[in-house]
PyMOL Python script that loads the backbone (N, CA, C, O; Angstrom):
from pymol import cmd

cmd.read_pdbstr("""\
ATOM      1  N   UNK A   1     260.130 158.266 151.842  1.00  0.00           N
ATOM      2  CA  UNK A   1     259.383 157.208 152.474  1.00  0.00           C
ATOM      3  C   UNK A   1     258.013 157.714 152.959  1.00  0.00           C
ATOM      4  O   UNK A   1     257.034 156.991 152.778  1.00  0.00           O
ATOM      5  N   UNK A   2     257.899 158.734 153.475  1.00  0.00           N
ATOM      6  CA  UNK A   2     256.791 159.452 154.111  1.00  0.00           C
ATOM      7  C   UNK A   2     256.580 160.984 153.720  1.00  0.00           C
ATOM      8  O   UNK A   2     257.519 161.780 153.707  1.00  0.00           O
ATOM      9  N   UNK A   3     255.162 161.358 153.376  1.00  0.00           N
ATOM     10  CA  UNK A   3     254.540 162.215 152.456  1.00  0.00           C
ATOM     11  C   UNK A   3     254.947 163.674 153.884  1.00  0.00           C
ATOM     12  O   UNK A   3     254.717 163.623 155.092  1.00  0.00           O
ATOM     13  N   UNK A   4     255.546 164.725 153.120  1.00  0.00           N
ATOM     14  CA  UNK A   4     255.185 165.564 154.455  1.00  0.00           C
ATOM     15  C   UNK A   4     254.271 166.047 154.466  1.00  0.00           C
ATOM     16  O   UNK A   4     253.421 166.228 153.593  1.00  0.00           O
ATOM     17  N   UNK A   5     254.389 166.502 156.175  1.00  0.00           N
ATOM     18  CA  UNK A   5     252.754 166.680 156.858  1.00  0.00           C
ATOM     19  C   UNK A   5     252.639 168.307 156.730  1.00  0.00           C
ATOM     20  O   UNK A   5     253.588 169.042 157.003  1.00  0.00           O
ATOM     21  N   UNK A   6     251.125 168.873 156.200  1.00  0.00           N
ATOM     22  CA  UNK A   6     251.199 170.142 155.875  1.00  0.00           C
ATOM     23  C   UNK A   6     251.363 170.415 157.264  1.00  0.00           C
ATOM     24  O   UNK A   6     251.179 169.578 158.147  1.00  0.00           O
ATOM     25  N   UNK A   7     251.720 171.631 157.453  1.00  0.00           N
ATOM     26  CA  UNK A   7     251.552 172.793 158.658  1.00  0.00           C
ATOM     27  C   UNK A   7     250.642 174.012 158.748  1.00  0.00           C
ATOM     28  O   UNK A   7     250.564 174.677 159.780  1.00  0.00           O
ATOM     29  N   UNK A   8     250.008 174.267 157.723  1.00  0.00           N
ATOM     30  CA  UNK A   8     249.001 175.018 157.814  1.00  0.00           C
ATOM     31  C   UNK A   8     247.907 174.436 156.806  1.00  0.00           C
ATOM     32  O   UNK A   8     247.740 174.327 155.592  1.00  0.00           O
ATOM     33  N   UNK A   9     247.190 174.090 158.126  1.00  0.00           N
ATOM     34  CA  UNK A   9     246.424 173.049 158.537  1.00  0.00           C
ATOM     35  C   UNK A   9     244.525 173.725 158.440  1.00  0.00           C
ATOM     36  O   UNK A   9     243.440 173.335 158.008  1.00  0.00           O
ATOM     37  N   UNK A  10     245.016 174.744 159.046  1.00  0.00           N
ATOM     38  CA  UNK A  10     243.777 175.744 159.527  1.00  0.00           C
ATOM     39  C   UNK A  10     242.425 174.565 160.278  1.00  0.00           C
ATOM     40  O   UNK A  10     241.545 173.791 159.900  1.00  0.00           O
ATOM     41  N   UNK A  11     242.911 174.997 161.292  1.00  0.00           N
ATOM     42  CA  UNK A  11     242.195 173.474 161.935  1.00  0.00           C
ATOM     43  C   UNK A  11     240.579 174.089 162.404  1.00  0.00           C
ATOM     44  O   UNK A  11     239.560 173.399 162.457  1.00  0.00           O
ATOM     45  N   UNK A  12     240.670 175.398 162.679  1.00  0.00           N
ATOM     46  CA  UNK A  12     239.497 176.437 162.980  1.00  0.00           C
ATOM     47  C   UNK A  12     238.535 176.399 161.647  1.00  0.00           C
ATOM     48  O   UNK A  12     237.338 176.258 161.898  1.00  0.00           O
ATOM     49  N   UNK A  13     238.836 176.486 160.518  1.00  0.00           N
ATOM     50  CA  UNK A  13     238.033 176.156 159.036  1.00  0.00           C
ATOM     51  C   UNK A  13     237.469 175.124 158.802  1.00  0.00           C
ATOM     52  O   UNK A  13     236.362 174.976 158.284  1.00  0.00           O
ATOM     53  N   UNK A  14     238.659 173.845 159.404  1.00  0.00           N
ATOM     54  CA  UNK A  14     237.927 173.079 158.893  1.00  0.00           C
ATOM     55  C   UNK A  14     236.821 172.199 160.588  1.00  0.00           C
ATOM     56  O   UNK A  14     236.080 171.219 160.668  1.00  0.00           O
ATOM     57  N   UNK A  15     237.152 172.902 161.274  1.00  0.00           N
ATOM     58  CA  UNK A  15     235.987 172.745 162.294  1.00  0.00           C
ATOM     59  C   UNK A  15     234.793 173.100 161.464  1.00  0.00           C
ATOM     60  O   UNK A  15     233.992 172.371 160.880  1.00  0.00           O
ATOM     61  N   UNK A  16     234.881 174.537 161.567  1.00  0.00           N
ATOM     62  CA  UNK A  16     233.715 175.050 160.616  1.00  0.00           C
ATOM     63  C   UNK A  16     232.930 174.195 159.606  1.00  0.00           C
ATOM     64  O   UNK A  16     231.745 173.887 159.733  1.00  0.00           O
ATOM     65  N   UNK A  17     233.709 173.862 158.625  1.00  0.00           N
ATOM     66  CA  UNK A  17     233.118 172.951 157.361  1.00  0.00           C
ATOM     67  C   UNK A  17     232.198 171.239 158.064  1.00  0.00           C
ATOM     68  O   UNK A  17     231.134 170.770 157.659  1.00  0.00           O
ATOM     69  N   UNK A  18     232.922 170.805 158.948  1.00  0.00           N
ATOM     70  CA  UNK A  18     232.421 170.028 159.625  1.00  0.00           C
ATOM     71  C   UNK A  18     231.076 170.119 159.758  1.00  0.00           C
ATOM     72  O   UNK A  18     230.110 169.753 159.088  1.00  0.00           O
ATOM     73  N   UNK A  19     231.358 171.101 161.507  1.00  0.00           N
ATOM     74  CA  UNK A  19     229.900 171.362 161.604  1.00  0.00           C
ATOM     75  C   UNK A  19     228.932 171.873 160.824  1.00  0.00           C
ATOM     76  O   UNK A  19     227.727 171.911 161.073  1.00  0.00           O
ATOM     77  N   UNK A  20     229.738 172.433 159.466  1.00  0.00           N
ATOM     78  CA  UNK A  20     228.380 172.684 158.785  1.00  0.00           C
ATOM     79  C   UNK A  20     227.669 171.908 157.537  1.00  0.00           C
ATOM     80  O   UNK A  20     226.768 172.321 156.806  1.00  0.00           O
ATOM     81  N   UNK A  21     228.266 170.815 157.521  1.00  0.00           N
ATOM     82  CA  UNK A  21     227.989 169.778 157.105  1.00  0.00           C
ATOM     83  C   UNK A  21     226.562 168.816 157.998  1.00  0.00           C
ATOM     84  O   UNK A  21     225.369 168.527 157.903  1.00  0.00           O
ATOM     85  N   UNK A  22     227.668 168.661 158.775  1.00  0.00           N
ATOM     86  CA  UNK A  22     226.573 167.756 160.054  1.00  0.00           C
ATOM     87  C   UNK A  22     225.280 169.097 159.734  1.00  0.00           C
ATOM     88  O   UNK A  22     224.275 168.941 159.042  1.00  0.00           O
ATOM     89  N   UNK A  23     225.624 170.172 160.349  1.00  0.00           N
ATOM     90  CA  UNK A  23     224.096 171.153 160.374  1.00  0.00           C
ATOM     91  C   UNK A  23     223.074 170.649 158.751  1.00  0.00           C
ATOM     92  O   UNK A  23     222.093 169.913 158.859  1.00  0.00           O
ATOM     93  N   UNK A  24     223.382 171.014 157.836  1.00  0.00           N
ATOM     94  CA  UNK A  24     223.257 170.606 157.055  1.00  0.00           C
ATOM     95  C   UNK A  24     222.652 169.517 156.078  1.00  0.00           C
ATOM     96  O   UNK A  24     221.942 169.641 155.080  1.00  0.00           O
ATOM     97  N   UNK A  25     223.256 168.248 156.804  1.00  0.00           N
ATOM     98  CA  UNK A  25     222.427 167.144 156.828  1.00  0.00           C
ATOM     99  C   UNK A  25     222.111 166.017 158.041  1.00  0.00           C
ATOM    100  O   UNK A  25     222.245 164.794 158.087  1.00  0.00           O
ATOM    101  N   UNK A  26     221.622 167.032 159.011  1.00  0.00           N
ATOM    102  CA  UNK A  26     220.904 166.553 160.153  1.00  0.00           C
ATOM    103  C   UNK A  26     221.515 165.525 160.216  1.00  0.00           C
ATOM    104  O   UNK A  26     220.959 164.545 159.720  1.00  0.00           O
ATOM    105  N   UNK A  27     222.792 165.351 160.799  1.00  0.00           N
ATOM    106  CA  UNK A  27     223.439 164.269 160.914  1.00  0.00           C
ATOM    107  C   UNK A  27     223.322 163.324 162.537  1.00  0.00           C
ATOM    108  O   UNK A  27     223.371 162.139 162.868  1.00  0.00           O
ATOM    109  N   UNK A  28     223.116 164.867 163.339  1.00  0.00           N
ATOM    110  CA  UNK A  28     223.148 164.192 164.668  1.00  0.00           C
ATOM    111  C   UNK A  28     221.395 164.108 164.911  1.00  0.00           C
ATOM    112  O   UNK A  28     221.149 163.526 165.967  1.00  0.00           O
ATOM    113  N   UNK A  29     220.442 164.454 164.343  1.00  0.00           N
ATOM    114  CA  UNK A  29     218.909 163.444 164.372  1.00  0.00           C
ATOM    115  C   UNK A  29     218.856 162.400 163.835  1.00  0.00           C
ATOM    116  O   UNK A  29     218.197 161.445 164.248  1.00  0.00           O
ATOM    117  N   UNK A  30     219.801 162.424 162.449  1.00  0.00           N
ATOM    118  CA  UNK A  30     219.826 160.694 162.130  1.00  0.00           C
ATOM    119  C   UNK A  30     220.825 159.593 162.718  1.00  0.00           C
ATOM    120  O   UNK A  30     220.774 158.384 162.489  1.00  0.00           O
ATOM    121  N   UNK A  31     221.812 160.318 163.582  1.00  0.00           N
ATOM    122  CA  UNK A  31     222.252 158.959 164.537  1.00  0.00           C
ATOM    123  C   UNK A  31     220.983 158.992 165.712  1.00  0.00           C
ATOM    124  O   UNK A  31     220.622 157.887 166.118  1.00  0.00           O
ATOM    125  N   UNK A  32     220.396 160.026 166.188  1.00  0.00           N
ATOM    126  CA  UNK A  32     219.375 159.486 167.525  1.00  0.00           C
ATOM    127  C   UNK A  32     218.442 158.856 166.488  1.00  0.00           C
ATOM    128  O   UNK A  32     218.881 157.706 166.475  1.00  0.00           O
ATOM    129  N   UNK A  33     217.680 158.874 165.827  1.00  0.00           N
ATOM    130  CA  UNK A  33     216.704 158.533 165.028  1.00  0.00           C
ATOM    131  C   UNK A  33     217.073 156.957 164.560  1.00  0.00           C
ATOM    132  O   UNK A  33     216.219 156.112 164.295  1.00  0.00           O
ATOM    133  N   UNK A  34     218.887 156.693 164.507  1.00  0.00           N
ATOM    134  CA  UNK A  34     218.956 155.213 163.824  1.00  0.00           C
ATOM    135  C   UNK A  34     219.043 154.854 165.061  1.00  0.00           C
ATOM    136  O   UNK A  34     219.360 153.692 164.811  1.00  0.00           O
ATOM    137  N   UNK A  35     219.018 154.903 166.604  1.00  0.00           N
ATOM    138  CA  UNK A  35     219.445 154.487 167.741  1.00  0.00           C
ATOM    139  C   UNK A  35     217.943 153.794 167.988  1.00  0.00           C
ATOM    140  O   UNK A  35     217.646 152.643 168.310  1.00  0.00           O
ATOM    141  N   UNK A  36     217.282 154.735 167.760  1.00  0.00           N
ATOM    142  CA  UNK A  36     215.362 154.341 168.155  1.00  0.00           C
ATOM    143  C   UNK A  36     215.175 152.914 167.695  1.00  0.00           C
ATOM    144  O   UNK A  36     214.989 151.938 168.421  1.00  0.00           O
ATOM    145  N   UNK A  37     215.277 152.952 165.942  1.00  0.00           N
ATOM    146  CA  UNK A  37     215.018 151.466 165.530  1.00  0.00           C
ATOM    147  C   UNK A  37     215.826 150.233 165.867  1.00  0.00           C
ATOM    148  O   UNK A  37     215.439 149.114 165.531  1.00  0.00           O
ATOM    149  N   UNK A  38     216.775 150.408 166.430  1.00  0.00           N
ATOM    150  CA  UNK A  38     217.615 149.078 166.668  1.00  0.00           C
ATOM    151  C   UNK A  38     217.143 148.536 168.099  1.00  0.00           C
ATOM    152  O   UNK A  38     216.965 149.086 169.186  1.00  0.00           O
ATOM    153  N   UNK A  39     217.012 147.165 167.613  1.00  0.00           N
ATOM    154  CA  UNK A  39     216.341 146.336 169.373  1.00  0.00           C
ATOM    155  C   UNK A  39     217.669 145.863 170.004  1.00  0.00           C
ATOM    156  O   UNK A  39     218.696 145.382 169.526  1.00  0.00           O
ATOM    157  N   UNK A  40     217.277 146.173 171.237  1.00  0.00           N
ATOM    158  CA  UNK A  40     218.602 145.866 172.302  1.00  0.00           C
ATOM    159  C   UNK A  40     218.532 144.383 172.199  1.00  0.00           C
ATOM    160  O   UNK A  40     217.483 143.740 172.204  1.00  0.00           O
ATOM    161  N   UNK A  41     219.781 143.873 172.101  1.00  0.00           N
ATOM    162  CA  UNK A  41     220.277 142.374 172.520  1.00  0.00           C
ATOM    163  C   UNK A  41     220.921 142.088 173.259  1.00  0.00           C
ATOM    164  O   UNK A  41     221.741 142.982 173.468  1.00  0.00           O
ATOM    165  N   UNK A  42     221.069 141.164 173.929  1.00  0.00           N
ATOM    166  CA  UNK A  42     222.340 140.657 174.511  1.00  0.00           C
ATOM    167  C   UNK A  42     222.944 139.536 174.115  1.00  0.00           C
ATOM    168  O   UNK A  42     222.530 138.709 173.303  1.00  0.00           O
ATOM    169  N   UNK A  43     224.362 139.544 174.978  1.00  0.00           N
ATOM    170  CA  UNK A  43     225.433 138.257 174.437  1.00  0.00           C
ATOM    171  C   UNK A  43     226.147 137.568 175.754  1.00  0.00           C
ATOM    172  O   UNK A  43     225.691 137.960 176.828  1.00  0.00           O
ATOM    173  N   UNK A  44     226.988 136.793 175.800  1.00  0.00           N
ATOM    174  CA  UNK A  44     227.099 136.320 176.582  1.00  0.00           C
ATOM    175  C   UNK A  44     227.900 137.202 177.997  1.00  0.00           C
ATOM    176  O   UNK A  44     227.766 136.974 179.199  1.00  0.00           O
ATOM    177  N   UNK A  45     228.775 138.294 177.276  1.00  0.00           N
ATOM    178  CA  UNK A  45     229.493 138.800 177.297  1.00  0.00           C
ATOM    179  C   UNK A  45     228.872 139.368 178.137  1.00  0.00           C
ATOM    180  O   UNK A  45     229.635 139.403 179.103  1.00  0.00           O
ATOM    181  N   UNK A  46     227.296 140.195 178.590  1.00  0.00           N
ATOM    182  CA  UNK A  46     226.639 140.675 179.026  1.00  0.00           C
ATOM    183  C   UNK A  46     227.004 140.173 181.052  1.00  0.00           C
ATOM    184  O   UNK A  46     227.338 140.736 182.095  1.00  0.00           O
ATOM    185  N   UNK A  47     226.611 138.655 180.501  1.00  0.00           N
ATOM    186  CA  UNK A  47     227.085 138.187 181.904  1.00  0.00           C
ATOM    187  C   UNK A  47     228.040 137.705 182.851  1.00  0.00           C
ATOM    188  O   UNK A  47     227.894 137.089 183.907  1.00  0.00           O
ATOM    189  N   UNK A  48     229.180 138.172 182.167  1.00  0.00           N
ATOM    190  CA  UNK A  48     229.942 137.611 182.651  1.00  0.00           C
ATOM    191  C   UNK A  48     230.399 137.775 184.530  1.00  0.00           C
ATOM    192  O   UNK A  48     229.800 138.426 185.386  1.00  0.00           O
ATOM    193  N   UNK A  49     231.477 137.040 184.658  1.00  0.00           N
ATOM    194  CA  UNK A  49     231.791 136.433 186.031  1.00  0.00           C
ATOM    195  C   UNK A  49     232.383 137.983 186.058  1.00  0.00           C
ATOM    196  O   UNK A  49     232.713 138.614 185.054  1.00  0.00           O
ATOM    197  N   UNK A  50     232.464 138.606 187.850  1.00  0.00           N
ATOM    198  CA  UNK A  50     234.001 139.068 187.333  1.00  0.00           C
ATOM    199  C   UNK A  50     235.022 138.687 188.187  1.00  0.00           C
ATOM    200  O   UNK A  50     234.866 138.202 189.308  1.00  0.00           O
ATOM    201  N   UNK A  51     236.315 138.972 187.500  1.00  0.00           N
ATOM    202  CA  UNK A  51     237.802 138.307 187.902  1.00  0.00           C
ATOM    203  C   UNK A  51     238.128 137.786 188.927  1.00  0.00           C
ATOM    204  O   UNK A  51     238.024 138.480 189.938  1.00  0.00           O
ATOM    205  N   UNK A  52     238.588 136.526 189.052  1.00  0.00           N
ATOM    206  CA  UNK A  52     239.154 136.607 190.546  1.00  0.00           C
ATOM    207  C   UNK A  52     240.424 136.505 190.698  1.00  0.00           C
ATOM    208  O   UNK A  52     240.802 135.417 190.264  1.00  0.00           O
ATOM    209  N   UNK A  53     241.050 136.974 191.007  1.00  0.00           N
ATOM    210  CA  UNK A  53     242.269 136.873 191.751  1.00  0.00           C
ATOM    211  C   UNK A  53     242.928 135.223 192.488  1.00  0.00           C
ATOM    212  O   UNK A  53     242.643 134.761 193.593  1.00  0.00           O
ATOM    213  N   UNK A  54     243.935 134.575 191.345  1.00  0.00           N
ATOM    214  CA  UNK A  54     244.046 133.232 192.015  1.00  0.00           C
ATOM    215  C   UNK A  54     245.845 133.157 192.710  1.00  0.00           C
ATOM    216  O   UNK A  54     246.443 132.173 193.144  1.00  0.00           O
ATOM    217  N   UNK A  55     246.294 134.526 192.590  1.00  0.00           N
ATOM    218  CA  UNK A  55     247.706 134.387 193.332  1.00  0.00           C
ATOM    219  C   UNK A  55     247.678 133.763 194.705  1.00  0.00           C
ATOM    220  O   UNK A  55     246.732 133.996 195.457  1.00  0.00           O
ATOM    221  N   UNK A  56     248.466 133.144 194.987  1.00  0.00           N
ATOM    222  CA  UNK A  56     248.833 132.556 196.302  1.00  0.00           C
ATOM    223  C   UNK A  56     249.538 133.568 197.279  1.00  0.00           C
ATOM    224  O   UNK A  56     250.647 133.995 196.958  1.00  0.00           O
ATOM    225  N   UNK A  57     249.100 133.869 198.156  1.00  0.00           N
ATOM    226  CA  UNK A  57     249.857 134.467 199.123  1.00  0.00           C
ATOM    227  C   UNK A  57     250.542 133.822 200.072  1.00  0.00           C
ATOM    228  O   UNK A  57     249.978 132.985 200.777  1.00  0.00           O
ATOM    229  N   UNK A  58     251.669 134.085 200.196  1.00  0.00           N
ATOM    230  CA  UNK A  58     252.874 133.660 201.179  1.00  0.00           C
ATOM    231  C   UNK A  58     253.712 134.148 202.226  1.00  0.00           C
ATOM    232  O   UNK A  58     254.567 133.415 202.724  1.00  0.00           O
TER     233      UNK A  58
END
""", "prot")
cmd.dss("prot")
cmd.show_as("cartoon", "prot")
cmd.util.cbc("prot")
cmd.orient("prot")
């Protein structure tokens, strides 16, 4: 039913490969860099009320 899960994993390697990817292709200047061009909006959601509490106390 279910594929087994390796156990050697080498989780330290593939940290490595990660970050050297991201290094690589300037991954974290092009998320600040796509953050710059996008214009802030808002929604309604922005304003909302907050909660009140309508239990009855007795």
């Amino acid at each position: 039913m279910y594929n087994k899960v390796q156990t050697d994993l080498k989780f330290v390697e593939r940290e490595k490969e990660v970050l050297k990817f991201w290094a690589d292709n300037n991954i974290f200047k092009k998320s600040i860099d796509s953050k710059k061009k996008v214009q802030l909006t808002h929604s309604m959601m922005d304003h909302q009320l907050p909660m009140v509490n309508h239990t009855l106390d007795t």
